[in-house]
PyMOL Python script that loads the backbone (N, CA, C, O; Angstrom):
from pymol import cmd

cmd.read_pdbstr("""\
ATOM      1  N   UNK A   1       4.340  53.985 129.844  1.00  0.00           N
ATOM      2  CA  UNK A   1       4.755  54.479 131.135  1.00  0.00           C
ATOM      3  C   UNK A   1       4.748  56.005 131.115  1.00  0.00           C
ATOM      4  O   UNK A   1       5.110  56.626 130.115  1.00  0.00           O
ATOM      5  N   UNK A   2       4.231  56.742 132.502  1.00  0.00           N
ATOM      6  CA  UNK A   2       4.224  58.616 132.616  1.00  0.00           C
ATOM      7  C   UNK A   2       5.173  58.742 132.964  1.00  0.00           C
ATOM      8  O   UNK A   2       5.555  58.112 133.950  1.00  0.00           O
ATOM      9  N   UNK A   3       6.067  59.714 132.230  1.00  0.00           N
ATOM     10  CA  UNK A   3       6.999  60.198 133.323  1.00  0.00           C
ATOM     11  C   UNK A   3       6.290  61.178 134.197  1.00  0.00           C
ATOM     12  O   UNK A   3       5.274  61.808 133.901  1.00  0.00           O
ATOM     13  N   UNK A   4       6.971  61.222 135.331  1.00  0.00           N
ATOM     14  CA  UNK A   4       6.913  62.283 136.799  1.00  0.00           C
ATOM     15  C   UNK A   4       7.309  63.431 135.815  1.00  0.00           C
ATOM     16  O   UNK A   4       8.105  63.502 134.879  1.00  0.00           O
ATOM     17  N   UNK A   5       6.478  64.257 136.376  1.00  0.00           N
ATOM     18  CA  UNK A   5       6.916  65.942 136.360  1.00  0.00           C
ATOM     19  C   UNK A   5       7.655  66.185 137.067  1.00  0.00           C
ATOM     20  O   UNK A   5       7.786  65.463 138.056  1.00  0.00           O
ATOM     21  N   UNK A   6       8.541  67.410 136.861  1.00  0.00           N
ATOM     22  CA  UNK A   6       9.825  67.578 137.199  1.00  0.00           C
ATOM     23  C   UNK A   6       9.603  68.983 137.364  1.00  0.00           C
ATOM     24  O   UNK A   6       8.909  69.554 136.522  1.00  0.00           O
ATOM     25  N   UNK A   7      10.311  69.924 138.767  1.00  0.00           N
ATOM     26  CA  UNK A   7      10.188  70.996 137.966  1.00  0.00           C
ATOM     27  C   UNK A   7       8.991  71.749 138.593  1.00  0.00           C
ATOM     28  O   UNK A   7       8.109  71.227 139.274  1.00  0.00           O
ATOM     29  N   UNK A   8       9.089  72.975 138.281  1.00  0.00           N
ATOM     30  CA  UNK A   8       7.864  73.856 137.836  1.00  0.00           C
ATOM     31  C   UNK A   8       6.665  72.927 137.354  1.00  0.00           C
ATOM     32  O   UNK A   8       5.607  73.431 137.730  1.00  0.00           O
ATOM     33  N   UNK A   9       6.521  72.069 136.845  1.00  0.00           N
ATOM     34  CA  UNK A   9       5.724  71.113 136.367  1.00  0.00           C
ATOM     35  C   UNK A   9       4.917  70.013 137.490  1.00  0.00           C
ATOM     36  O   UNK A   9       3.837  69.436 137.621  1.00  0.00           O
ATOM     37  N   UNK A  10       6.055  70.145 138.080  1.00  0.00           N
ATOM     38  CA  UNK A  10       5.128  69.309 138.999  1.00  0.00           C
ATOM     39  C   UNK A  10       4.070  69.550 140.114  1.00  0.00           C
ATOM     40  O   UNK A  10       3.562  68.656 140.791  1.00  0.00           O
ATOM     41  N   UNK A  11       3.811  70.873 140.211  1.00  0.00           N
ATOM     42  CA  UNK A  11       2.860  71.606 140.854  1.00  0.00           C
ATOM     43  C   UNK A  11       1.654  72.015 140.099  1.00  0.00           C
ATOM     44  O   UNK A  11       0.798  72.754 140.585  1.00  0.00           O
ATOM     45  N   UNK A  12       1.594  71.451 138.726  1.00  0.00           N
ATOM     46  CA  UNK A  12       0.413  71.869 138.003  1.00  0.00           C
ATOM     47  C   UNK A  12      -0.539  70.668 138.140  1.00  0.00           C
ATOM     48  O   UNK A  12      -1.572  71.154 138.601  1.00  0.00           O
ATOM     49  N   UNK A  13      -0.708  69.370 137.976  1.00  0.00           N
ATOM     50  CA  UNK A  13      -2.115  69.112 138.769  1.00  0.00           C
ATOM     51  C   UNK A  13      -2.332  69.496 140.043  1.00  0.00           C
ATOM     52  O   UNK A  13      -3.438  69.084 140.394  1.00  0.00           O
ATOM     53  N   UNK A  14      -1.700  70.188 141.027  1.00  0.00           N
ATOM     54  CA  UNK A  14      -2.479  70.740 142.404  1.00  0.00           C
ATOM     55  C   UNK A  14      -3.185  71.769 142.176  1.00  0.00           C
ATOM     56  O   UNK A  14      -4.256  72.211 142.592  1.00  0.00           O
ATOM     57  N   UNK A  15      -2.256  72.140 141.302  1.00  0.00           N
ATOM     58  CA  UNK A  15      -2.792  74.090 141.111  1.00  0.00           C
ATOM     59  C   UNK A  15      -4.295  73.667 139.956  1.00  0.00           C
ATOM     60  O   UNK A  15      -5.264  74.409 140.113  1.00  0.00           O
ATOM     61  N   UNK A  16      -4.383  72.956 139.280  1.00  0.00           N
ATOM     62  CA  UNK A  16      -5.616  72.651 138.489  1.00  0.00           C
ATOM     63  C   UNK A  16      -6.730  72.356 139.292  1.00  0.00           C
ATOM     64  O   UNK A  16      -7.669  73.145 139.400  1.00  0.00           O
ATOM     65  N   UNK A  17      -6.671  70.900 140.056  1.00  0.00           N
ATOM     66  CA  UNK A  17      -7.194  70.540 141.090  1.00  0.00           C
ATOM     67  C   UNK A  17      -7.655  72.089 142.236  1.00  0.00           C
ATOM     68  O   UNK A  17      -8.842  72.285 142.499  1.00  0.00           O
ATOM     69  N   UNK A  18      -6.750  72.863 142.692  1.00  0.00           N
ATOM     70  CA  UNK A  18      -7.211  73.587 143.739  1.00  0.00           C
ATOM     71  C   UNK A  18      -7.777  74.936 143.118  1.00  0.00           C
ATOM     72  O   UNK A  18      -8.674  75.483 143.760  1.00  0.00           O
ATOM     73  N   UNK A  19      -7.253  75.668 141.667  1.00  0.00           N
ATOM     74  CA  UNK A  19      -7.945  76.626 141.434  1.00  0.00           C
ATOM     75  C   UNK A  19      -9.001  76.767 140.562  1.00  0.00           C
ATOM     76  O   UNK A  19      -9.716  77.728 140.277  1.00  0.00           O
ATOM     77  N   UNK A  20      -8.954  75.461 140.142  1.00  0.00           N
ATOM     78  CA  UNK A  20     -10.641  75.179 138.792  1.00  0.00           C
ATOM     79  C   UNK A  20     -10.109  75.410 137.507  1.00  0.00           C
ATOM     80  O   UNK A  20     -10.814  75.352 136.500  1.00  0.00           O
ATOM     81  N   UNK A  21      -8.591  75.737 137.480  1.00  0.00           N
ATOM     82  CA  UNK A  21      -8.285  76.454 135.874  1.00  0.00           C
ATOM     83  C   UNK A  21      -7.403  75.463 135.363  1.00  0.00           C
ATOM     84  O   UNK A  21      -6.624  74.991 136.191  1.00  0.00           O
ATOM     85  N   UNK A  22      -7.326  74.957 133.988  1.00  0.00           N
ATOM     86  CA  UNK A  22      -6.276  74.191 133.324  1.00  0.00           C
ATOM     87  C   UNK A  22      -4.875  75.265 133.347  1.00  0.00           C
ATOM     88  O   UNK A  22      -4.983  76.487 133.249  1.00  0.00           O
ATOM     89  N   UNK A  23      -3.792  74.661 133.471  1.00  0.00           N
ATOM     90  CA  UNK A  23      -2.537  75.658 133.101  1.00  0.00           C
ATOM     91  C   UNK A  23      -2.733  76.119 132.256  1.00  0.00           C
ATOM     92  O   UNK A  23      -2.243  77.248 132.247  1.00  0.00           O
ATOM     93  N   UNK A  24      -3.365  75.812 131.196  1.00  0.00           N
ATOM     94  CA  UNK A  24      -2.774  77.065 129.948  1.00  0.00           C
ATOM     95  C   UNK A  24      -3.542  78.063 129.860  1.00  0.00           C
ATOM     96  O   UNK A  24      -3.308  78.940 129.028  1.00  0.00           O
ATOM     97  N   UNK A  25      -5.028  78.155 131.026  1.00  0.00           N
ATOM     98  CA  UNK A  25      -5.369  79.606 131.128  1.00  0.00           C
ATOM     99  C   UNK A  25      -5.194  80.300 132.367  1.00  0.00           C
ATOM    100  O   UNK A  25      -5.884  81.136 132.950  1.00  0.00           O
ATOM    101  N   UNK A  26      -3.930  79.664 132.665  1.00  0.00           N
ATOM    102  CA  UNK A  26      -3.084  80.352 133.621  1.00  0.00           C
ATOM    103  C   UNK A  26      -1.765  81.045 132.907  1.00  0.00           C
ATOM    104  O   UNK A  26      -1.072  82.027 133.173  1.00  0.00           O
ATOM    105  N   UNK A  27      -1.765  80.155 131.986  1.00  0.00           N
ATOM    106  CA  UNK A  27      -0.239  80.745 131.270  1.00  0.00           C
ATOM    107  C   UNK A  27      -0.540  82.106 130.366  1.00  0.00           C
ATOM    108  O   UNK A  27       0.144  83.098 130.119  1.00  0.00           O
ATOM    109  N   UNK A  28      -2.021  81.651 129.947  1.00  0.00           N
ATOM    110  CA  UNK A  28      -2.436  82.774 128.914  1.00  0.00           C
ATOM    111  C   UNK A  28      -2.459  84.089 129.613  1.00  0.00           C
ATOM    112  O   UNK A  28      -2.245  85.174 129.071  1.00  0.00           O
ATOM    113  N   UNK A  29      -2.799  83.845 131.139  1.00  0.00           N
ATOM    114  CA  UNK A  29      -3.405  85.451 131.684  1.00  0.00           C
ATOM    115  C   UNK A  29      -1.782  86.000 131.929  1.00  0.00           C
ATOM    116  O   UNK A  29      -1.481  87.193 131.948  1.00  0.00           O
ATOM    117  N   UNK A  30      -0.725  84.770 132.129  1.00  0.00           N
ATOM    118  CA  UNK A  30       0.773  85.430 132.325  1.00  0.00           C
ATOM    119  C   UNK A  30       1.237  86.342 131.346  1.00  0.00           C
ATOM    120  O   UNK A  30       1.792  87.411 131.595  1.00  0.00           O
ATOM    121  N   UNK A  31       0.969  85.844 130.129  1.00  0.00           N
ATOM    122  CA  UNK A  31       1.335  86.007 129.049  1.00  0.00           C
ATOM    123  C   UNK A  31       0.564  87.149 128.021  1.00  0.00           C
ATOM    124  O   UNK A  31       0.631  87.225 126.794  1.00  0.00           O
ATOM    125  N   UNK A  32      -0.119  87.923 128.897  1.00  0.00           N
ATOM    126  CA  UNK A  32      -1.287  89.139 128.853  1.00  0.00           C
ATOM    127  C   UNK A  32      -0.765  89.605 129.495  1.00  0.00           C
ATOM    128  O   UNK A  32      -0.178  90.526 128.927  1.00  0.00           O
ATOM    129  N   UNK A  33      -0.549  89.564 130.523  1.00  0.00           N
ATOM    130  CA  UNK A  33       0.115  90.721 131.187  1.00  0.00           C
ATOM    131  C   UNK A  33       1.174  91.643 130.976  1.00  0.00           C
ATOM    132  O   UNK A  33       2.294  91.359 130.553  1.00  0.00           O
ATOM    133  N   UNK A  34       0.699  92.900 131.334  1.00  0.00           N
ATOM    134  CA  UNK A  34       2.064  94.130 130.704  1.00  0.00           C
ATOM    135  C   UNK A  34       3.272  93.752 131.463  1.00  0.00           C
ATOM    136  O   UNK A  34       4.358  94.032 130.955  1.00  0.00           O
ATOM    137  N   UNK A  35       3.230  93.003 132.900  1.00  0.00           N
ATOM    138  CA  UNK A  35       3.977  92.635 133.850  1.00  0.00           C
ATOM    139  C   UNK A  35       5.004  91.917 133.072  1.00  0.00           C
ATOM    140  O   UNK A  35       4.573  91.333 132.078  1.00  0.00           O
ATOM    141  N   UNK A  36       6.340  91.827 133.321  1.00  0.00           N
ATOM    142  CA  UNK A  36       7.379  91.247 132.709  1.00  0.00           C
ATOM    143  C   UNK A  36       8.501  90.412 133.578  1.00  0.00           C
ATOM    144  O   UNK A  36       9.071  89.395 133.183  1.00  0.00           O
ATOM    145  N   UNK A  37       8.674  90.994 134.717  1.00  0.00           N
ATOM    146  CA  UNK A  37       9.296  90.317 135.817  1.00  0.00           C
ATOM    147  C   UNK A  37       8.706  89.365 136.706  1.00  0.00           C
ATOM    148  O   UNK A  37       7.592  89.379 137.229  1.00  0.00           O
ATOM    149  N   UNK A  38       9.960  88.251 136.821  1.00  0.00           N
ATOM    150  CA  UNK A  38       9.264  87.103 137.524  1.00  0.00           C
ATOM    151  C   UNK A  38       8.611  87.450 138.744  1.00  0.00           C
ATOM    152  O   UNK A  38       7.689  86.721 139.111  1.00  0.00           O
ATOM    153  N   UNK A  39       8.805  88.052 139.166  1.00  0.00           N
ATOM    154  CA  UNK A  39       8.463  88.878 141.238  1.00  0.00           C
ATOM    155  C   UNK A  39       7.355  89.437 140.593  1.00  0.00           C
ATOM    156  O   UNK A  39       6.330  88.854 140.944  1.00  0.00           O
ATOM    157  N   UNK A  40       7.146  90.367 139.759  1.00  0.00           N
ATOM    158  CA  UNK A  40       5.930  90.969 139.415  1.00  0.00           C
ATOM    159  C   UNK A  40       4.951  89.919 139.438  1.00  0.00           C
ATOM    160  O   UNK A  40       4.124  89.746 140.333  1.00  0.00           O
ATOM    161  N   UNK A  41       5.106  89.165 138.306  1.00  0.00           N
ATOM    162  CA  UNK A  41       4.063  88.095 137.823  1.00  0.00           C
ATOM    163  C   UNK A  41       3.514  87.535 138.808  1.00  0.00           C
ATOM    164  O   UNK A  41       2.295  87.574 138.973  1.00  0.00           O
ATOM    165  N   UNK A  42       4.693  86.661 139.965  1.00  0.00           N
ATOM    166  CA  UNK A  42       4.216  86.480 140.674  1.00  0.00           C
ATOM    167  C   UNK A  42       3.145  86.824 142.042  1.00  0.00           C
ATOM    168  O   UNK A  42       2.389  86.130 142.722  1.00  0.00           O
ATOM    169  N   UNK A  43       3.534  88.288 142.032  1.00  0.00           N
ATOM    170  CA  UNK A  43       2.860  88.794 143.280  1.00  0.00           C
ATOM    171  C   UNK A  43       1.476  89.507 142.852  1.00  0.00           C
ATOM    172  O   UNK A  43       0.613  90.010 143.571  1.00  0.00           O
ATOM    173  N   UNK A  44       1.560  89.361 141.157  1.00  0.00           N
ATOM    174  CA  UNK A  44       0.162  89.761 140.376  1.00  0.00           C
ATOM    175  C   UNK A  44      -0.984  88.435 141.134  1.00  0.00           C
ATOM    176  O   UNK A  44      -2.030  88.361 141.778  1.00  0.00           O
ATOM    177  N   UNK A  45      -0.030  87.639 140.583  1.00  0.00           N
ATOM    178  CA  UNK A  45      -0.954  86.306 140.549  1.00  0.00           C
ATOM    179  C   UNK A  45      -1.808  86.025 142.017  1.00  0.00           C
ATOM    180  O   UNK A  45      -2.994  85.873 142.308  1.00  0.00           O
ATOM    181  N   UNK A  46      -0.526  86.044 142.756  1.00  0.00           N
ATOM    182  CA  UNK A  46      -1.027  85.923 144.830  1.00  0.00           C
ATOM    183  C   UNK A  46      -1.752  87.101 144.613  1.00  0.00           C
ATOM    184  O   UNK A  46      -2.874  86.759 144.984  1.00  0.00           O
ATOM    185  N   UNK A  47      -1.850  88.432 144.201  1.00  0.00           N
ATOM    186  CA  UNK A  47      -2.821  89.184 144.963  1.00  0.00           C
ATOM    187  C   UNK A  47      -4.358  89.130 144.511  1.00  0.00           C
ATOM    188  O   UNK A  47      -5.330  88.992 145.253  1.00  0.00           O
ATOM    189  N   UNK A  48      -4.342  89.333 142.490  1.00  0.00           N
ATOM    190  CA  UNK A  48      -5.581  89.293 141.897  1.00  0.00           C
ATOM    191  C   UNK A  48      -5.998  88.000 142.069  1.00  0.00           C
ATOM    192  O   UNK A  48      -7.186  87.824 142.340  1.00  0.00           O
ATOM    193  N   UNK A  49      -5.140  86.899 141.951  1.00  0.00           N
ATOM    194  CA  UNK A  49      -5.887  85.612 141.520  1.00  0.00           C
ATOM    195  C   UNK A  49      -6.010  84.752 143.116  1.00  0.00           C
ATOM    196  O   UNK A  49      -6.939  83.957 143.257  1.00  0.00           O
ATOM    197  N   UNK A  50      -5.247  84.927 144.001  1.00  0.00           N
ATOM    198  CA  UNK A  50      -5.307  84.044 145.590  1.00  0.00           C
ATOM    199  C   UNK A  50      -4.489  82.811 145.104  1.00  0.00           C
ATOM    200  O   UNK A  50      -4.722  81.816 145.792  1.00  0.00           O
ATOM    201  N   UNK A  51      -3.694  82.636 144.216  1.00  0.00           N
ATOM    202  CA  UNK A  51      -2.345  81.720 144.256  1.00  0.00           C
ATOM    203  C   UNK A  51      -1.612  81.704 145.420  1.00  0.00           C
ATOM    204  O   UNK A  51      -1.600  82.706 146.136  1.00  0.00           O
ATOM    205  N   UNK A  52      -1.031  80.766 145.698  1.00  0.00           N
ATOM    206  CA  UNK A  52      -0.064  80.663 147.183  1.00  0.00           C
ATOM    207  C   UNK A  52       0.865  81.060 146.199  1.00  0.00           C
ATOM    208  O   UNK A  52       0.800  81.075 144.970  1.00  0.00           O
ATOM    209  N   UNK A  53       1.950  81.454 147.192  1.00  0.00           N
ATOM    210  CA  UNK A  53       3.337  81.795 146.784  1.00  0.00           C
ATOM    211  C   UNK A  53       3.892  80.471 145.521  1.00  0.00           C
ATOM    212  O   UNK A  53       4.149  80.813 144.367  1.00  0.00           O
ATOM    213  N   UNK A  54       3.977  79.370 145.860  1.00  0.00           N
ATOM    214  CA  UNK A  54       4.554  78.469 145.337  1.00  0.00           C
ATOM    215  C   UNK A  54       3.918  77.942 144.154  1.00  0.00           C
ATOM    216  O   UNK A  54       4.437  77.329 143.221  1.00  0.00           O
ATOM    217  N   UNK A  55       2.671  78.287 144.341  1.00  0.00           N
ATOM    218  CA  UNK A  55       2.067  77.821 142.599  1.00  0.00           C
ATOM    219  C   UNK A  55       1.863  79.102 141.886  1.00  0.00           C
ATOM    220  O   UNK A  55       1.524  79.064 140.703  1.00  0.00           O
ATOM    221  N   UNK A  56       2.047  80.295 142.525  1.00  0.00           N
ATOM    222  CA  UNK A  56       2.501  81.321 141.697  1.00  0.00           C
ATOM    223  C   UNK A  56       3.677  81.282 141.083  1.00  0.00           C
ATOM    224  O   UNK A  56       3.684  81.701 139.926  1.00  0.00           O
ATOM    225  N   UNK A  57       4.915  80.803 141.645  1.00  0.00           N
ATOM    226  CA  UNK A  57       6.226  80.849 141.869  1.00  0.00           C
ATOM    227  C   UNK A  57       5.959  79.433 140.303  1.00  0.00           C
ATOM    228  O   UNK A  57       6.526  79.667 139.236  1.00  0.00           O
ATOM    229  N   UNK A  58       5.476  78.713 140.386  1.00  0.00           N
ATOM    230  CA  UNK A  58       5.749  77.483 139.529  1.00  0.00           C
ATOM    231  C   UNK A  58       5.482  78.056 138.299  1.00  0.00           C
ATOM    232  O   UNK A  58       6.370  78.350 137.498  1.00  0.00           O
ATOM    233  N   UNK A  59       4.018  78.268 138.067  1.00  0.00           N
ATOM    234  CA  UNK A  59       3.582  78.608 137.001  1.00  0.00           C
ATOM    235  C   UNK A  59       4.389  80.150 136.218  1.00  0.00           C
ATOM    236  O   UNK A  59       4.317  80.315 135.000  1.00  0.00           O
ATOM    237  N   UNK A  60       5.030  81.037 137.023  1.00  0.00           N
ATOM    238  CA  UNK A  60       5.791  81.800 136.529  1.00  0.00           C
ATOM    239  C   UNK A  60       6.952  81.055 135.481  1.00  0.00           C
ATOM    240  O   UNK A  60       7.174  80.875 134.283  1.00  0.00           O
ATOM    241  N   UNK A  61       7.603  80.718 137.044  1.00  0.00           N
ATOM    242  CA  UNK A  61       8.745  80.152 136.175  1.00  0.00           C
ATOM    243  C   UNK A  61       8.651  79.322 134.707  1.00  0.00           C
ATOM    244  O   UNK A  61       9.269  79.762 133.738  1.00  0.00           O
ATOM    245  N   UNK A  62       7.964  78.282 134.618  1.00  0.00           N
ATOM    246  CA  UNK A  62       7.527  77.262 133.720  1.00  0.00           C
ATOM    247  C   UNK A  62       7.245  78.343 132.521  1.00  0.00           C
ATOM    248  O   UNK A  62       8.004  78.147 131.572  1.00  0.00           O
ATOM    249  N   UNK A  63       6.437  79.317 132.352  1.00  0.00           N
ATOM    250  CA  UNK A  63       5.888  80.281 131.771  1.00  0.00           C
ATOM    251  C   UNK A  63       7.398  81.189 130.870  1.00  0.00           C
ATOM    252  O   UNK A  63       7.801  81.335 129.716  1.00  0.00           O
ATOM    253  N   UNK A  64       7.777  81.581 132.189  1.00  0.00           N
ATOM    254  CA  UNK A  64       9.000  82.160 131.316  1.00  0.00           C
ATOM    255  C   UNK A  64      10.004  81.361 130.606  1.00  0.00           C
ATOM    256  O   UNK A  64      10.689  81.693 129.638  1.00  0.00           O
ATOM    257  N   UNK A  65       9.973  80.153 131.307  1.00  0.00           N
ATOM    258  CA  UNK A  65      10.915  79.653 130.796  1.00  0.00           C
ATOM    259  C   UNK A  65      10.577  78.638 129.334  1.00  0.00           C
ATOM    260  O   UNK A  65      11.198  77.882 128.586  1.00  0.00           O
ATOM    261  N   UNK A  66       9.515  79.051 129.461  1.00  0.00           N
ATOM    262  CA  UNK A  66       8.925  78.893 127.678  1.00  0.00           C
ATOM    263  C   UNK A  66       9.023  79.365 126.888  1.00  0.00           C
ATOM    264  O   UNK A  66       9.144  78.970 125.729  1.00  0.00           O
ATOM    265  N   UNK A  67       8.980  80.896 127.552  1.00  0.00           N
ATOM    266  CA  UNK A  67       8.737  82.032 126.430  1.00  0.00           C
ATOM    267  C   UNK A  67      10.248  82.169 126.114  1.00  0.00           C
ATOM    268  O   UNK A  67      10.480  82.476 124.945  1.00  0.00           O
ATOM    269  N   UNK A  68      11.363  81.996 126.954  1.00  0.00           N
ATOM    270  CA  UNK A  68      13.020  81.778 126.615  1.00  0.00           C
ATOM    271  C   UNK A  68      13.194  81.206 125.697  1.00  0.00           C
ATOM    272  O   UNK A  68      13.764  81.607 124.682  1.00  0.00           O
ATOM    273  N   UNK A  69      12.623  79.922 125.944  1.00  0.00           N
ATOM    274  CA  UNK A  69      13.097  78.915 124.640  1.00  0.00           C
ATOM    275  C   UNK A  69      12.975  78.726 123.813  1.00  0.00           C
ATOM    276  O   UNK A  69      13.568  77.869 123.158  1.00  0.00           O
ATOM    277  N   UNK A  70      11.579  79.937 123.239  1.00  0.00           N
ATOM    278  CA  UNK A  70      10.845  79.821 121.972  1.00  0.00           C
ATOM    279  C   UNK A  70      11.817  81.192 120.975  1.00  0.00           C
ATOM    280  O   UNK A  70      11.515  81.438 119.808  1.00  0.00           O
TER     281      UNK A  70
END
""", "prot")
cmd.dss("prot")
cmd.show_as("cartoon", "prot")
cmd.util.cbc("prot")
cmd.orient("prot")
């Protein structure tokens, strides 16, 4: 049985599906960046990359909140 994504998580098959990229070379370009704040990251992402607010907003969060826990 899958579990449901939860979360920040659960917007990553749309965002795969709609921008051609697997998450983790979405996470990688986060995680390159000199940018450090969640608002930054995000409004990097909507301007260079054409992310909507909300799968910018996902993939941030999810992102940082990786790099927290590690």
């Amino acid at each position: 049985m899958t579990a449901t994504a939860k979360g920040p998580a659960s917007y990553f098959p749309s965002i795969e599906k709609k921008y051609g990229r697997p998450i983790a070379e979405w996470q990688a370009l986060i995680e390159a960046s000199p940018l450090t704040k969640h608002m930054e990251l995000v409004n990097w992402l909507k301007a260079e990359h054409g992310l909507g607010h909300g799968h910018a907003n996902a993939l941030v969060a999810h992102t940082l909140a990786e790099r927290a826990a590690d």
